[in-house]
RODO-2510 file (C-alpha; in nm, 4 decimals, decimal comma):
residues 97
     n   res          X          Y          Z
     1     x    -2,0752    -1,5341     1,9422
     2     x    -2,0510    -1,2180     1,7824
     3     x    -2,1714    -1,3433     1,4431
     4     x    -2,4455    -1,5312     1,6272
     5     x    -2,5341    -1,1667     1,7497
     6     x    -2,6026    -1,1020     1,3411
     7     x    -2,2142    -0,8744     1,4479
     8     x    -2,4045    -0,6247     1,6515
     9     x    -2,2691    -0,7293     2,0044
    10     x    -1,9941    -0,8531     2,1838
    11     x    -2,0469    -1,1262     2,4338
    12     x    -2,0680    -1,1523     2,8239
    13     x    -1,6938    -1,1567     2,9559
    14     x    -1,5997    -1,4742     3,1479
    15     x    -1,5780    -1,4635     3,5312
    16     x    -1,1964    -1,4135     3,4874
    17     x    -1,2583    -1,1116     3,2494
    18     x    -1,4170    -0,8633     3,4468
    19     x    -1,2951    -0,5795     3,1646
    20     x    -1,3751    -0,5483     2,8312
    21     x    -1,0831    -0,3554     2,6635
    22     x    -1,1249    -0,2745     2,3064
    23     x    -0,7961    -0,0683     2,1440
    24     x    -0,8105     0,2338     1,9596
    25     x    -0,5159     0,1176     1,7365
    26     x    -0,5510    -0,0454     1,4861
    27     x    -0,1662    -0,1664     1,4608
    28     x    -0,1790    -0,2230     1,7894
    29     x    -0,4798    -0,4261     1,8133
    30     x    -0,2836    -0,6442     1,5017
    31     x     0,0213    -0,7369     1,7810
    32     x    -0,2138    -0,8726     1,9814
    33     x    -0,4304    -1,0659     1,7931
    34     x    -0,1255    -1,2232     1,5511
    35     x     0,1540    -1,1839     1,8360
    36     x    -0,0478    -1,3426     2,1272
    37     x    -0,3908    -1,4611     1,9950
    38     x    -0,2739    -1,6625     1,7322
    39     x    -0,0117    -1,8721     1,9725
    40     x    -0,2687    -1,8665     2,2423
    41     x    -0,5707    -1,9689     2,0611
    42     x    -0,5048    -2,0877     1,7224
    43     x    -0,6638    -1,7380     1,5785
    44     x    -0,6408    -1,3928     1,6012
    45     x    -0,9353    -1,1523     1,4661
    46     x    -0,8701    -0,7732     1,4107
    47     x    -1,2342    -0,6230     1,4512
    48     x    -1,3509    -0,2575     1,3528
    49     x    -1,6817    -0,1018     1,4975
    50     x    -1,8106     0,2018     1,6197
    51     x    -1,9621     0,3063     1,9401
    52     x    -2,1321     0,6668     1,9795
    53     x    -1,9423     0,9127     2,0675
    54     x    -2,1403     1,0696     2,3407
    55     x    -2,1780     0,7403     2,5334
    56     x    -1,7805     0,6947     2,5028
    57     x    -1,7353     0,9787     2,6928
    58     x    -1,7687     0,7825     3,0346
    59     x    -1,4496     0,5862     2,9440
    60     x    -1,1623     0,7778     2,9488
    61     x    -0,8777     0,6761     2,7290
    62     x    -0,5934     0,4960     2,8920
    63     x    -0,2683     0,4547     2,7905
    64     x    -0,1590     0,0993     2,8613
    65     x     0,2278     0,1174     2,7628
    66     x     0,3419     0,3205     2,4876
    67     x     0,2044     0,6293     2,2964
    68     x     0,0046     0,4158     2,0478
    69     x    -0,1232     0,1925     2,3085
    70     x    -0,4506     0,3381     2,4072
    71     x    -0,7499     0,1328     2,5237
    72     x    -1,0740     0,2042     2,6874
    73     x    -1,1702    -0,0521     2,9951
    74     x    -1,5763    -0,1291     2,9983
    75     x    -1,6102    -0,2717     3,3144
    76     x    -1,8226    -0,6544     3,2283
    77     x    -2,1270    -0,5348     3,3787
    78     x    -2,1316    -0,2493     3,1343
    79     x    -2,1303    -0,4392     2,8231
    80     x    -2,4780    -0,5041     2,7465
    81     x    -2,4964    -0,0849     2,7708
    82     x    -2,1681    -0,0852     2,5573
    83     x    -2,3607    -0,2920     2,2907
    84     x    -2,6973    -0,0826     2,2742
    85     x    -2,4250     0,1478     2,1952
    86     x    -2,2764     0,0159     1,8745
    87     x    -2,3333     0,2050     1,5735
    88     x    -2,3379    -0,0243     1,2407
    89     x    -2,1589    -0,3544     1,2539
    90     x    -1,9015    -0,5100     1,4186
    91     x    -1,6308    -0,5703     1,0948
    92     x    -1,3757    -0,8312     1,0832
    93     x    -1,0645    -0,6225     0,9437
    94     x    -0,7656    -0,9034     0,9769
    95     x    -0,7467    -1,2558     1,0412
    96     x    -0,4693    -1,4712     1,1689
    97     x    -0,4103    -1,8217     1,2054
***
């Protein structure tokens, strides 16, 4: 879906989703997509993008376990504002299988 979106979007959360959380860690955000994606579902993608900065300011930074674990939480019916958002592409920086 996000390629379909020529990797300028990220798409509408399922009903059970109702937060989008991206991580501002990039070794986190490589646990969870080899450590849980992967033995999940079958994949895990690593993806880099960038969202401006004066937007980002209504999502306060949250610390979701330890010091490196820091996530912002878009509530679902904020991501199509989220997305007008996005500066450049959405990159694919690891892939696990």
């Amino acid at each position: 879906m996000v390629r379909d979106s020529g990797w300028r979007a990220w798409p509408p959360r399922l009903p059970e989703q109702p937060i989008f959380y991206p991580v501002l860690d990039e070794d986190y955000a490589v646990r969870i997509a080899r450590d849980w994606n992967v033995k999940h579902d079958g994949a895990g993608f690593v993806t880099r993008f960038a969202v401006d900065s004066e937007f980002l300011t209504r999502y306060p930074v949250r610390q979701a376990g330890g010091r490196t674990i820091l996530e912002l939480w878009v509530p679902a019916e904020e991501l199509d504002a989220f997305n007008a958002h996005i500066v450049g592409p959405i990159e694919v920086v690891h892939e696990f299988r």
